[in-house]
MOPAC internal coordinates of N, CA, C and O (Angstrom, degrees):
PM7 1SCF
backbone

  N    0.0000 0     0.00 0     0.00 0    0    0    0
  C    1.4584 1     0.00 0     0.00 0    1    0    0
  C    1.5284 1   109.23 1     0.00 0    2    1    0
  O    1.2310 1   122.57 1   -37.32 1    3    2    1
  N    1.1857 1   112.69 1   142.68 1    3    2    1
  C    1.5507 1   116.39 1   175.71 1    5    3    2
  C    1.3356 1   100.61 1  -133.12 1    6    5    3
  O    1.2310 1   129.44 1   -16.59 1    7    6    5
  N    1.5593 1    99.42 1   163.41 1    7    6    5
  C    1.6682 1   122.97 1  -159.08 1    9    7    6
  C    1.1903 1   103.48 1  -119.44 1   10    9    7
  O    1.2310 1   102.63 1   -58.66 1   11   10    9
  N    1.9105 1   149.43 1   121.34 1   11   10    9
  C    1.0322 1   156.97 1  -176.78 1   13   11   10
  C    1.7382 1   100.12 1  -103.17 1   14   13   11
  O    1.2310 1   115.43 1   -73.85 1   15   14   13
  N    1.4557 1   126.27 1   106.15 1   15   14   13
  C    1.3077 1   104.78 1   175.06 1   17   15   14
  C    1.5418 1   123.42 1  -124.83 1   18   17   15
  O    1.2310 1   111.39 1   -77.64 1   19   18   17
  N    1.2241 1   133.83 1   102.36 1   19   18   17
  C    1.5208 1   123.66 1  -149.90 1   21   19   18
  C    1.1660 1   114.72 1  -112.16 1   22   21   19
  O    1.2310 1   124.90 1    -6.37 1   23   22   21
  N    1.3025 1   108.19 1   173.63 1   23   22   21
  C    1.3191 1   111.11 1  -149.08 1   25   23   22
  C    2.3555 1   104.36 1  -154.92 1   26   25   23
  O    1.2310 1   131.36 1   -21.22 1   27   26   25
  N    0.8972 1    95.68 1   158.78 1   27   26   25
  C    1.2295 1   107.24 1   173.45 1   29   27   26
  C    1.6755 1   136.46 1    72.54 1   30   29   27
  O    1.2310 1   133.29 1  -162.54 1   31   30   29
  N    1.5008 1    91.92 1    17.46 1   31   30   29
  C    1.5437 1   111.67 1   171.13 1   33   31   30
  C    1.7504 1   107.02 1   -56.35 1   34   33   31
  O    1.2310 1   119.93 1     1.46 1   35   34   33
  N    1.4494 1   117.74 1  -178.54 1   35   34   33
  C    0.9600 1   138.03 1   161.50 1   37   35   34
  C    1.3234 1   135.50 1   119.30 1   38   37   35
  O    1.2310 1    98.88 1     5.71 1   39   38   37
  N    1.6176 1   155.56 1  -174.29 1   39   38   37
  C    1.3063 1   138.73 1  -145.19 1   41   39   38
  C    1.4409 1    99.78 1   -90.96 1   42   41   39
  O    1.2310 1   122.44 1   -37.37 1   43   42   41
  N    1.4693 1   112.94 1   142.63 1   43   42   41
  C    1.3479 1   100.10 1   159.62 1   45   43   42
  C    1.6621 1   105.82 1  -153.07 1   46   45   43
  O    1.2310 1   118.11 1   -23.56 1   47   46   45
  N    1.2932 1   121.20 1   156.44 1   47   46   45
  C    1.4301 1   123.06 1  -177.29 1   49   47   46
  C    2.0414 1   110.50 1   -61.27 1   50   49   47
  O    1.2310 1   115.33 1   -27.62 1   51   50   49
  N    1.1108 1   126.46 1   152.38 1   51   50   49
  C    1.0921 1   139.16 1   165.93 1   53   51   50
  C    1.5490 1    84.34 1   -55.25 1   54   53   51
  O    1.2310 1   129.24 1   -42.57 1   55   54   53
  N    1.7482 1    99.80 1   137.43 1   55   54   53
  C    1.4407 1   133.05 1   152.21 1   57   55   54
  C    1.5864 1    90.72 1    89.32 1   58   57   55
  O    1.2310 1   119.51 1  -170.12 1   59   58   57
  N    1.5064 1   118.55 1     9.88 1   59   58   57
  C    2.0026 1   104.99 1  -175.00 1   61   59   58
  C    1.5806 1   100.43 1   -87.22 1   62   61   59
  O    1.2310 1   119.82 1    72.66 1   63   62   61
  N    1.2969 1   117.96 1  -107.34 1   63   62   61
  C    1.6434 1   138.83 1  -142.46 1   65   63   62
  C    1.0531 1   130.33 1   136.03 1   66   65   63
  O    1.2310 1   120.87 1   -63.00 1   67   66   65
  N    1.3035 1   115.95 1   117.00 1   67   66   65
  C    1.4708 1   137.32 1   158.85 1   69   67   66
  C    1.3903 1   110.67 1  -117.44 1   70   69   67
  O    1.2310 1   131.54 1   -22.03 1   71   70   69
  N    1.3543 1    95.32 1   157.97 1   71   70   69
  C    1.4919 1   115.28 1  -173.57 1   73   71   70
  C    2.1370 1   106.85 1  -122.24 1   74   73   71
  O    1.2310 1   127.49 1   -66.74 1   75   74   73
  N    1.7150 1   103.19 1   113.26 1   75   74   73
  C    1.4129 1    93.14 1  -171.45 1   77   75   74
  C    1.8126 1   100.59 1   -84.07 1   78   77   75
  O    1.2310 1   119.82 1   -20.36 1   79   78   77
  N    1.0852 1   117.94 1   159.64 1   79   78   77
  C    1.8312 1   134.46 1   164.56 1   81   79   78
  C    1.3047 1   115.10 1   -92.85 1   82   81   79
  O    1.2310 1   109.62 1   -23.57 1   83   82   81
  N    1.0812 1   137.08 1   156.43 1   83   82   81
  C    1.7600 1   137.35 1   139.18 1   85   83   82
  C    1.1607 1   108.85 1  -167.87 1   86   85   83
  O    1.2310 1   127.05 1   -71.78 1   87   86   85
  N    1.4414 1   104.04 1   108.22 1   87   86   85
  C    1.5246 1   120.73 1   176.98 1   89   87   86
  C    1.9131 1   102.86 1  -102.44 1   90   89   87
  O    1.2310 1   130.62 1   -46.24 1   91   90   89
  N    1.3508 1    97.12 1   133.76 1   91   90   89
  C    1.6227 1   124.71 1  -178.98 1   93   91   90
  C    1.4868 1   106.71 1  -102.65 1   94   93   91
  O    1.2310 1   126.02 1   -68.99 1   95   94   93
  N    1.5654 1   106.03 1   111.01 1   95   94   93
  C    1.7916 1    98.31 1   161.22 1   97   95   94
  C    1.0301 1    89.93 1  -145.45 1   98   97   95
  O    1.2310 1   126.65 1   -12.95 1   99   98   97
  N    1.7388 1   104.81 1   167.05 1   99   98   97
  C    1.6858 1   134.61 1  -154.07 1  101   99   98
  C    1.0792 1   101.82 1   166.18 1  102  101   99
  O    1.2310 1   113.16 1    20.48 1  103  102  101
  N    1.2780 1   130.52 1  -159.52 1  103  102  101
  C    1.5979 1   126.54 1   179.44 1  105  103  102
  C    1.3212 1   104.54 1  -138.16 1  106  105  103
  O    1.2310 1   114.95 1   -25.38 1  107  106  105
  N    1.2255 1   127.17 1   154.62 1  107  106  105
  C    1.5824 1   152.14 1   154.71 1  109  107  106
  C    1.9607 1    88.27 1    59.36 1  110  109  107
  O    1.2310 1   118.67 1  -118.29 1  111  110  109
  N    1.1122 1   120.15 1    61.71 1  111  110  109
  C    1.1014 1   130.57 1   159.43 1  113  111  110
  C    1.6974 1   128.31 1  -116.55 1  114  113  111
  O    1.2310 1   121.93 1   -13.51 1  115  114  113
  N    1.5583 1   113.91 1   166.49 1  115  114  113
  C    1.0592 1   106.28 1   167.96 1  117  115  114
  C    1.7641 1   120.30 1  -139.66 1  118  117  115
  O    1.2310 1   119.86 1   -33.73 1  119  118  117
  N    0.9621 1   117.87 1   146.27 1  119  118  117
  C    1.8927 1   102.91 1  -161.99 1  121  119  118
  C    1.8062 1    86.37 1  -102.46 1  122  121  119
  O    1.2310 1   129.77 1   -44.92 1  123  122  121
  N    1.4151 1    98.78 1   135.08 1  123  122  121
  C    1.6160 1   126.92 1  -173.94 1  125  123  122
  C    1.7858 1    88.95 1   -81.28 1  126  125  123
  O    1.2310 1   132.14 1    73.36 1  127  126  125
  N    1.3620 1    94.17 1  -106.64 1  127  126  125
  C    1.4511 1   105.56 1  -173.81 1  129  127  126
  C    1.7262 1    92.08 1  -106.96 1  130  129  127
  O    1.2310 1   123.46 1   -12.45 1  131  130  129
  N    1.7046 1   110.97 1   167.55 1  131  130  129
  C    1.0413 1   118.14 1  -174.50 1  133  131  130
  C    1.7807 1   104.11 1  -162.71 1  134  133  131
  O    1.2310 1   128.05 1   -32.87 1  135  134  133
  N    1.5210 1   102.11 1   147.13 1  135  134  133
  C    1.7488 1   106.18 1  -157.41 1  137  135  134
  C    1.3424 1   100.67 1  -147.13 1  138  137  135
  O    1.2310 1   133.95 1    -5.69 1  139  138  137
  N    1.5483 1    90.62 1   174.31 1  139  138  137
  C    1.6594 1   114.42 1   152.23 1  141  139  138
  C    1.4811 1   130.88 1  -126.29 1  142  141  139
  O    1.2310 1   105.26 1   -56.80 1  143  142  141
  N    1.0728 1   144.89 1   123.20 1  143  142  141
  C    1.2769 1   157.80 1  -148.05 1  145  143  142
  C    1.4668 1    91.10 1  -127.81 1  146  145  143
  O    1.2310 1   121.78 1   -37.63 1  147  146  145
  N    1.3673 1   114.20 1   142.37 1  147  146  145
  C    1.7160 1   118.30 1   163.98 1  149  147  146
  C    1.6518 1   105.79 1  -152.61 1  150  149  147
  O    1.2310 1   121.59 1   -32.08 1  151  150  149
  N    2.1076 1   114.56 1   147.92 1  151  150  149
  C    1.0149 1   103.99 1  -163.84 1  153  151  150
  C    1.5923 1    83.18 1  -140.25 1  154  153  151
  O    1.2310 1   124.05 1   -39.64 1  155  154  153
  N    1.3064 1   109.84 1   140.36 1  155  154  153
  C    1.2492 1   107.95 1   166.08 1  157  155  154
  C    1.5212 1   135.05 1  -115.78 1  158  157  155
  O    1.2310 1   120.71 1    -3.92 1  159  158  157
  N    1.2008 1   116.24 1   176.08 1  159  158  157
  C    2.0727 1    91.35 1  -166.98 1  161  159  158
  C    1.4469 1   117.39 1   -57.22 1  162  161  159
  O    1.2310 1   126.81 1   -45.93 1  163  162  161
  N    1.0081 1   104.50 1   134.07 1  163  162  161
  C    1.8226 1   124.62 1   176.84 1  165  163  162
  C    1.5956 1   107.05 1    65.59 1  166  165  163
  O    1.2310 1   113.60 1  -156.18 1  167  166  165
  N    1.8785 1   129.71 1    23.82 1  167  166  165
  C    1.1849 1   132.54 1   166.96 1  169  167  166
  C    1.6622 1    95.72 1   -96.20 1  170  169  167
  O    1.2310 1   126.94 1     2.95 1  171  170  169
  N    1.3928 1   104.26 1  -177.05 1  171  170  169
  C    1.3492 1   117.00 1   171.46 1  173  171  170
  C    1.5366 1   104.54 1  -107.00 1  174  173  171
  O    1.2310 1   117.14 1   -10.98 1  175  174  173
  N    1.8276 1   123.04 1   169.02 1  175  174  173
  C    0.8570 1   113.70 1  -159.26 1  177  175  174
  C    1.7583 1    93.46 1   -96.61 1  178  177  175
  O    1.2310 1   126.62 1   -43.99 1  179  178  177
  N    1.5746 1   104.88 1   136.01 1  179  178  177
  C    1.3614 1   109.91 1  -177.38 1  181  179  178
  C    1.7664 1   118.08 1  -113.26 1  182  181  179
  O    1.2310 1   121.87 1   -11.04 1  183  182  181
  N    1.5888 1   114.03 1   168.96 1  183  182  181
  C    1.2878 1   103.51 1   170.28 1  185  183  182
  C    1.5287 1   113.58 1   -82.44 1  186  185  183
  O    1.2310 1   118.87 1   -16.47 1  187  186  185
  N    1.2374 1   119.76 1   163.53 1  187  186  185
  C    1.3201 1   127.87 1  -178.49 1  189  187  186
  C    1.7680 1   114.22 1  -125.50 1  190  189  187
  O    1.2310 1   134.14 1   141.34 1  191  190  189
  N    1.4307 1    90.26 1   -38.66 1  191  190  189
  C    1.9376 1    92.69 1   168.56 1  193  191  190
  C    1.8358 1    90.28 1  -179.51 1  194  193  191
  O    1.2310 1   123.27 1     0.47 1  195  194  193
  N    1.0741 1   111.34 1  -179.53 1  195  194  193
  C    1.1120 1   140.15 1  -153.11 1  197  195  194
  C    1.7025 1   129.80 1  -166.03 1  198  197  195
  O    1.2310 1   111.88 1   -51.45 1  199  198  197
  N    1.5294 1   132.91 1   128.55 1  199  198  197
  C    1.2161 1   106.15 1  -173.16 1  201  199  198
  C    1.7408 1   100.10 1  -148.08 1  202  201  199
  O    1.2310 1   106.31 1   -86.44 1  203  202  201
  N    0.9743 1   143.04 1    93.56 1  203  202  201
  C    1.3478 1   143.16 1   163.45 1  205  203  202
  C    1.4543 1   121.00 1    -8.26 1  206  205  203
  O    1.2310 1   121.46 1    -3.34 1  207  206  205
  N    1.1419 1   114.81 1   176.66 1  207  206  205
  C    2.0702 1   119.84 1   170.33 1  209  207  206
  C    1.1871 1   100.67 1   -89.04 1  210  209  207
  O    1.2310 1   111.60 1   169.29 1  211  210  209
  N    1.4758 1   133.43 1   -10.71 1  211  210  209
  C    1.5354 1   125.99 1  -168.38 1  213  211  210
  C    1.8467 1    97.96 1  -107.83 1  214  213  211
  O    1.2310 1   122.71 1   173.22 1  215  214  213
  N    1.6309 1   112.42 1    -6.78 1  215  214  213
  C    0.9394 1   112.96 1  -173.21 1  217  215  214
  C    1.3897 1   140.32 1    71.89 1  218  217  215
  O    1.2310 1   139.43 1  -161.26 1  219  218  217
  N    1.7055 1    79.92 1    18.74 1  219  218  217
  C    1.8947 1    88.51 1   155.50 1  221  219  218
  C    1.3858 1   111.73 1   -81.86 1  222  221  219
  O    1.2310 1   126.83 1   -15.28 1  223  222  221
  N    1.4608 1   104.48 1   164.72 1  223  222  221
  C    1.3252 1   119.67 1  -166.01 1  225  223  222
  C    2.0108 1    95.60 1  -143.63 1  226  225  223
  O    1.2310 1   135.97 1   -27.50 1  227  226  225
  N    1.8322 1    86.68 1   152.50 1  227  226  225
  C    1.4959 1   105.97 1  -179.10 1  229  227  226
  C    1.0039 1   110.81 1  -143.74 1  230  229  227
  O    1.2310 1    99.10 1   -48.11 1  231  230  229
  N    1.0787 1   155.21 1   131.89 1  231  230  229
  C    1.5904 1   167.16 1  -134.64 1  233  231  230
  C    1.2934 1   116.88 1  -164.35 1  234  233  231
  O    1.2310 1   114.21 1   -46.92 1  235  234  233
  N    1.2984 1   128.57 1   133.08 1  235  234  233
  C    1.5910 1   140.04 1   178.85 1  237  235  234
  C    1.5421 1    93.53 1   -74.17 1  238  237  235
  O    1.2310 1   131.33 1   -29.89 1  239  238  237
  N    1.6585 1    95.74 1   150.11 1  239  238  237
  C    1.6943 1   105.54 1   179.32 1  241  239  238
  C    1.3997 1   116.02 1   -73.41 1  242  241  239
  O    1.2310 1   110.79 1   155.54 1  243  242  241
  N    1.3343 1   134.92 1   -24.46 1  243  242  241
  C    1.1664 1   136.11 1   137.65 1  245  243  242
  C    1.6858 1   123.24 1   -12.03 1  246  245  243
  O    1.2310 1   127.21 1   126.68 1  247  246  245
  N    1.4081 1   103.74 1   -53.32 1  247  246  245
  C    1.2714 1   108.18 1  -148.91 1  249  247  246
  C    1.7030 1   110.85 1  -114.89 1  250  249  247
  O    1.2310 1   120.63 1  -174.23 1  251  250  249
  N    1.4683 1   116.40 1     5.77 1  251  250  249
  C    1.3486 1   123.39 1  -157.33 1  253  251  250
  C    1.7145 1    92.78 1   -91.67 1  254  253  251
  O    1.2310 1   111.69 1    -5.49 1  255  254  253
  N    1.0172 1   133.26 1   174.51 1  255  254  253
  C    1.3463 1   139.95 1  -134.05 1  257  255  254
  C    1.7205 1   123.58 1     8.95 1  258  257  255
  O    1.2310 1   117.63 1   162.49 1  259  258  257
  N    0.7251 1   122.12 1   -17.51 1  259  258  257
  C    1.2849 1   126.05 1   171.19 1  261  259  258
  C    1.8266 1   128.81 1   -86.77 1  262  261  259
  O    1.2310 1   128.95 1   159.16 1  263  262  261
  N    1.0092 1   100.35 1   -20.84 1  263  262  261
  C    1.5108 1   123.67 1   169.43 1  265  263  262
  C    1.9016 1   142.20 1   -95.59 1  266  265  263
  O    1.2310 1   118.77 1   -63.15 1  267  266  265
  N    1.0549 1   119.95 1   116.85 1  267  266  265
  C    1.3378 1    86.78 1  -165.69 1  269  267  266
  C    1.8436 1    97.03 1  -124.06 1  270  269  267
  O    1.2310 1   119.11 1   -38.97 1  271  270  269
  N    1.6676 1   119.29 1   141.03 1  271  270  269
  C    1.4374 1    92.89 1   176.88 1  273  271  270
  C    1.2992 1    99.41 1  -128.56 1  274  273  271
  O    1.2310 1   108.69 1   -28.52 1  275  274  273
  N    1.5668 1   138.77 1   151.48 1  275  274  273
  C    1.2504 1   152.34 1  -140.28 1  277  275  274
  C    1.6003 1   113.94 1  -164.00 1  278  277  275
  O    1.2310 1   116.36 1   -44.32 1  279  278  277
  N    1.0813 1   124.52 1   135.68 1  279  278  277
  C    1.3324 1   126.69 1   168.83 1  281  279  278
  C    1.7397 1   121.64 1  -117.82 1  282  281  279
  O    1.2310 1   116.53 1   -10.16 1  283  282  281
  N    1.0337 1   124.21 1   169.84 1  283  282  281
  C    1.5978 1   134.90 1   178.05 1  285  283  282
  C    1.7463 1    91.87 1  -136.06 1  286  285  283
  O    1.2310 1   133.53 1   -95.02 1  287  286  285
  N    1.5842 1    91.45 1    84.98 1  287  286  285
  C    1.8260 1    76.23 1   152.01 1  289  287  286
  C    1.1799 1   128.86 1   -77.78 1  290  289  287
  O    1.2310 1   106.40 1  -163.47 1  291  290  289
  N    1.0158 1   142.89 1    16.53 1  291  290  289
  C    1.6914 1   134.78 1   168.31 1  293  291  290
  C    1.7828 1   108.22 1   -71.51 1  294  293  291
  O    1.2310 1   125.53 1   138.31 1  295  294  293
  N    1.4321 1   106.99 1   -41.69 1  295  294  293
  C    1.6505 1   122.89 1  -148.66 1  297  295  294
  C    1.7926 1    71.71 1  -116.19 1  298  297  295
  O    1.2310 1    94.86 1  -121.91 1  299  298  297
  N    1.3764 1   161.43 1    58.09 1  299  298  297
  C    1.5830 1   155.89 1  -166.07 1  301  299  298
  C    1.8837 1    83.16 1   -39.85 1  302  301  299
  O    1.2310 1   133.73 1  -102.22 1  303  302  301
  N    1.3720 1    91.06 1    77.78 1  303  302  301
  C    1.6210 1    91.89 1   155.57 1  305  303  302
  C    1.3718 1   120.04 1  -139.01 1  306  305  303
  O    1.2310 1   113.10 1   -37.66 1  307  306  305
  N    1.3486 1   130.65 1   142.34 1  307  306  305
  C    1.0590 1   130.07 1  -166.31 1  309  307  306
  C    1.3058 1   108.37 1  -103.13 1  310  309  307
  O    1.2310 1   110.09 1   -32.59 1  311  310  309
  N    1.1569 1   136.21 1   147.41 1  311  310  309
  C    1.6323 1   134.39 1   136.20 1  313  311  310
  C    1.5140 1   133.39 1  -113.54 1  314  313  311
  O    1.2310 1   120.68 1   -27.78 1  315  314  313
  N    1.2239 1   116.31 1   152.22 1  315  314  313
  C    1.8104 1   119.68 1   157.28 1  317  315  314
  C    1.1762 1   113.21 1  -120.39 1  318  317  315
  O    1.2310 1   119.96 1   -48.14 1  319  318  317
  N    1.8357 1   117.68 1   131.86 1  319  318  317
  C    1.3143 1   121.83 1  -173.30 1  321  319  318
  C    1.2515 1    87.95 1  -114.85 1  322  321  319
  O    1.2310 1   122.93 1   -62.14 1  323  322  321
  N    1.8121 1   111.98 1   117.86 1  323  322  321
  C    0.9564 1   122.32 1   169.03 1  325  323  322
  C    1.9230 1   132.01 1   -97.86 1  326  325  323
  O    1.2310 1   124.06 1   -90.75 1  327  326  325
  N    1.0994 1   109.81 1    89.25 1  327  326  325
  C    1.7702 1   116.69 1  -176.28 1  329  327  326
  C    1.7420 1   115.86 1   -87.24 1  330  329  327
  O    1.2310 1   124.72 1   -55.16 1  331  330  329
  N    1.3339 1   108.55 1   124.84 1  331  330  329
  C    1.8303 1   106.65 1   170.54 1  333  331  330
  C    1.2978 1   105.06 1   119.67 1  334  333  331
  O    1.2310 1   114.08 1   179.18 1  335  334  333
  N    1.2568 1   128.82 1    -0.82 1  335  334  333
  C    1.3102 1   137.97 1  -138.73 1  337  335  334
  C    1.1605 1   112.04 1   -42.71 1  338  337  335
  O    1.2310 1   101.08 1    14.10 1  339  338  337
  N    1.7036 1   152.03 1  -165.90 1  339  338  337
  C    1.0140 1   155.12 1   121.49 1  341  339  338
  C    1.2432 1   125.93 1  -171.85 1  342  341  339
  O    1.2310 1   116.51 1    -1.14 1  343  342  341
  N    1.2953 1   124.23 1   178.86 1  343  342  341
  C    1.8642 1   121.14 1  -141.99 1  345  343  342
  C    1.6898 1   105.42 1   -57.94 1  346  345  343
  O    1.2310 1   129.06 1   155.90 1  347  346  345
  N    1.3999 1   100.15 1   -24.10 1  347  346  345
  C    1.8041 1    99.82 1  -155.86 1  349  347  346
  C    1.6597 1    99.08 1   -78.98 1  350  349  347
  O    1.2310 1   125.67 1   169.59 1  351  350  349
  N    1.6622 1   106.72 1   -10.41 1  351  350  349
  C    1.8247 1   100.67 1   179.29 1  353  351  350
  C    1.7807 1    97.13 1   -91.11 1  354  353  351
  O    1.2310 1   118.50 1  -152.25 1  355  354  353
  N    1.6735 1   120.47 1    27.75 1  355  354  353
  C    1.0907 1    89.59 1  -173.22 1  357  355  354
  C    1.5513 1   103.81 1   -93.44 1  358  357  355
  O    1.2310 1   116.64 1   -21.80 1  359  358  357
  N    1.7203 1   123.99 1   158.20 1  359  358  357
  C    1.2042 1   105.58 1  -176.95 1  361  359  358
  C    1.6511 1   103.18 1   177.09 1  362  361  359
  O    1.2310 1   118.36 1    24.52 1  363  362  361
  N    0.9810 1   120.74 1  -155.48 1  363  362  361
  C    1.7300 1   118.80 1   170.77 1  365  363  362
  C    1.4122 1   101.63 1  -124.26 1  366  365  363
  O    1.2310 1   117.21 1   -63.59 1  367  366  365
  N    1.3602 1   122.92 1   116.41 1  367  366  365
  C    1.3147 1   127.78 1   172.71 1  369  367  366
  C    1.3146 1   122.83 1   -87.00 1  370  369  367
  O    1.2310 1   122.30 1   -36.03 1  371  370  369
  N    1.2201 1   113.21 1   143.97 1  371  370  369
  C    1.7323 1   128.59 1  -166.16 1  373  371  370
  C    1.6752 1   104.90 1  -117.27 1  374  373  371
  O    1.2310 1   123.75 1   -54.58 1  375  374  373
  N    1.7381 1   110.42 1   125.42 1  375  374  373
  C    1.3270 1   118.30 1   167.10 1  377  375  374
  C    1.4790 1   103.83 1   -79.53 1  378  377  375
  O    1.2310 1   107.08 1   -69.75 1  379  378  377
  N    1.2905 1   141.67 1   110.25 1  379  378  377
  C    1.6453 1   130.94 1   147.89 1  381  379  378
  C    1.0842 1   110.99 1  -119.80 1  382  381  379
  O    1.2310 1   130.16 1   -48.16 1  383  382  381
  N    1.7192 1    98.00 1   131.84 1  383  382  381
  C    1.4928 1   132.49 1   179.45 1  385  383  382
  C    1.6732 1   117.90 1   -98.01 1  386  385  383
  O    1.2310 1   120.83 1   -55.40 1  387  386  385
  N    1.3139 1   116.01 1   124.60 1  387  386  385
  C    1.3258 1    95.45 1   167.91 1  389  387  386
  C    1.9619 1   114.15 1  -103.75 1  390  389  387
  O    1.2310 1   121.85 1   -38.09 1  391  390  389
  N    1.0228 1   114.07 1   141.91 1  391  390  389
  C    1.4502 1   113.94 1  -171.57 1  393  391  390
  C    1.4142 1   129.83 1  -139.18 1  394  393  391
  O    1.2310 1   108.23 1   -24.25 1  395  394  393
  N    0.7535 1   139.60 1   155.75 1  395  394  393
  C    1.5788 1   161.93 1  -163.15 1  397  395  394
  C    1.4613 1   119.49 1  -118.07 1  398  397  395
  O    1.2310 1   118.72 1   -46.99 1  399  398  397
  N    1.7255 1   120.05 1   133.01 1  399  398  397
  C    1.6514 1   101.64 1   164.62 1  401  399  398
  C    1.0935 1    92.17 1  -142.65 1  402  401  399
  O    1.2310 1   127.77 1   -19.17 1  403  402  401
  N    1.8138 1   102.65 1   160.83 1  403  402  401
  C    0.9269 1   133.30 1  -168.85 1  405  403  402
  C    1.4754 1   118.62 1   -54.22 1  406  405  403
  O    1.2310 1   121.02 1   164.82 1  407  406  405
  N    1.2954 1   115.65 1   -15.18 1  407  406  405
  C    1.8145 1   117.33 1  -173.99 1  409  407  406
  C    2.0577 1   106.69 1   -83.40 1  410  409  407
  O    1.2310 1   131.19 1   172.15 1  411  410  409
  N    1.9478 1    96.01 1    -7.85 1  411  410  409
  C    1.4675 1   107.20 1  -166.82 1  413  411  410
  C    1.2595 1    95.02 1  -167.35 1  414  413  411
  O    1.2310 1   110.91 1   -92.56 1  415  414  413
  N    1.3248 1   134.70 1    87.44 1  415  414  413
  C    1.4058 1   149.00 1  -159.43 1  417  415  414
  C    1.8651 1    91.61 1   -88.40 1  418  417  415
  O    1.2310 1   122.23 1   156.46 1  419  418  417
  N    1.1205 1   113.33 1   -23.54 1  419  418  417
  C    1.7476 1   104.48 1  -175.87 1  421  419  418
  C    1.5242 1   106.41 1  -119.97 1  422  421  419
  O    1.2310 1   110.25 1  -140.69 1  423  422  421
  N    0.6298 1   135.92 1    39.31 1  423  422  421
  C    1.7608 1   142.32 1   114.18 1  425  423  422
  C    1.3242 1   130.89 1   -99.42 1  426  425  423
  O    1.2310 1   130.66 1   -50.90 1  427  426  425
  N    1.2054 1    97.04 1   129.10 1  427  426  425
  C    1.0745 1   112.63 1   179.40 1  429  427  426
  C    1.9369 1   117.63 1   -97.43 1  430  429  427
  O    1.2310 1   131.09 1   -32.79 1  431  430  429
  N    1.3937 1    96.20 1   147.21 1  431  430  429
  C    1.7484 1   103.31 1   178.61 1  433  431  430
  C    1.2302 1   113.89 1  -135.65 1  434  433  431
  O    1.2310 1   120.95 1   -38.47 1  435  434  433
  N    1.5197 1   115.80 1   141.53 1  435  434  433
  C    1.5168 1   108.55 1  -162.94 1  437  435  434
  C    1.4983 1   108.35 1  -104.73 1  438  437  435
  O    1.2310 1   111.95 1     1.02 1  439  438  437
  N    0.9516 1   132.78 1  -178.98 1  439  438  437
  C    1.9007 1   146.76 1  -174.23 1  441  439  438
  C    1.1403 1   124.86 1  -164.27 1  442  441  439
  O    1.2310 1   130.12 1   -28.53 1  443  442  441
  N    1.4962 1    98.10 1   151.47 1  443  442  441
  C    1.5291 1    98.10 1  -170.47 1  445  443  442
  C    1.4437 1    88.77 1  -125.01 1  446  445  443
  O    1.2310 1   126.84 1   -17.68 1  447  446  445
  N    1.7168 1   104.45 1   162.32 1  447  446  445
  C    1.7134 1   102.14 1   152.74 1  449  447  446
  C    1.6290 1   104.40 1   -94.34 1  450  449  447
  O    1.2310 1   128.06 1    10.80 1  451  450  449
  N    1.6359 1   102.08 1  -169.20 1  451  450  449
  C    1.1734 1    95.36 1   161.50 1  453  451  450
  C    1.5537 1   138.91 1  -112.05 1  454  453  451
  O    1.2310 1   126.91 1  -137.26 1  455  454  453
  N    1.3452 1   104.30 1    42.74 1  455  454  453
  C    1.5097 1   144.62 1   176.07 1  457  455  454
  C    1.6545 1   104.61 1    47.31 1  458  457  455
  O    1.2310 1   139.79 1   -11.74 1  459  458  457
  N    1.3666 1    79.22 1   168.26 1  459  458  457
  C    1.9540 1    92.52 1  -172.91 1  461  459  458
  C    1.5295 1   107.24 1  -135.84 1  462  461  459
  O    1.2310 1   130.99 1   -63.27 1  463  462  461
  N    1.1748 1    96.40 1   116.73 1  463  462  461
  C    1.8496 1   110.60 1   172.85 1  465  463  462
  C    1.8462 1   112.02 1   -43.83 1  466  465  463
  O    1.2310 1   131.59 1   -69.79 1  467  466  465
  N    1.6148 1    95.23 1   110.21 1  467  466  465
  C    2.2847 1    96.31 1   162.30 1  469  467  466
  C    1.2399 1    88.69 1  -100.66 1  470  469  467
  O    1.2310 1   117.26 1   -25.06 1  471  470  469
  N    1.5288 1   122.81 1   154.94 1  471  470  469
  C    0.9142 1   157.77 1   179.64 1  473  471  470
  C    1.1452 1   137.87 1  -156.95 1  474  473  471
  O    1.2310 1   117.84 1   -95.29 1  475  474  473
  N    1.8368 1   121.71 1    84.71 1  475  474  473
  C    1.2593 1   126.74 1  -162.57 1  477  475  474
  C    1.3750 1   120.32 1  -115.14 1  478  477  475
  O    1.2310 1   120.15 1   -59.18 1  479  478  477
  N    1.2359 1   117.31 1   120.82 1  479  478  477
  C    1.1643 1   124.79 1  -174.19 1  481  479  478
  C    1.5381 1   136.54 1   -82.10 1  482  481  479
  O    1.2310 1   106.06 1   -49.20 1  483  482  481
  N    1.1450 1   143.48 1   130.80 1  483  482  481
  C    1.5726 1   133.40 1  -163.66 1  485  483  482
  C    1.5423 1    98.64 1   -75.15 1  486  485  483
  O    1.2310 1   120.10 1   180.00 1  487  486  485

């Protein structure tokens, strides 16, 4: 079992920045690829960026220059530094991890956190 735990939601004016967290622990695991997804009321839940173990990265067209997403595999924590902001990124953001363990290195299992409210105001 693994643990998605995030961090760094909260209000901010159109054109500021926040920076989201999500640190993953469990034991004898390994994180595949790892993201952010965000859904807002009455949308569906969408991707927001994305970043591999080799550290590729994929980003919604929405969100490409203005966004940046990064990991620390030592600490399996993820971040998104979010710059430019504005109302339409407002929403509840989702950490999902996809992962692997060591008892079955080729399956994979997916995770969620339990997301953190952005909220940007005009």
């Amino acid at each position: 079992q693994v643990q998605l735990v995030e961090s760094g939601g909260g209000l901010v004016q159109a054109g500021g920045s926040l920076r989201l967290s999500c640190a993953a622990s469990g034991s004898s695991f390994s994180i595949n690829a790892i993201g952010w997804f965000r859904q807002a009321p009455g949308n569906q839940r969408e991707l927001v960026a994305i970043i591999s173990s080799g550290g590729s990265t994929n980003y919604a067209d929405s969100v490409k220059g203005r966004f940046t997403i990064s990991r620390d595999n030592a600490n399996n924590t993820v971040y998104l530094q979010m710059n430019s902001l504005n109302p339409e990124d407002t929403a509840v953001y989702y950490c999902n991890a996809q992962v692997s363990f060591q008892r079955n290195p080729h399956v994979n299992f997916q995770y969620w956190g339990q997301g953190t409210q952005v909220t940007v105001s005009s």
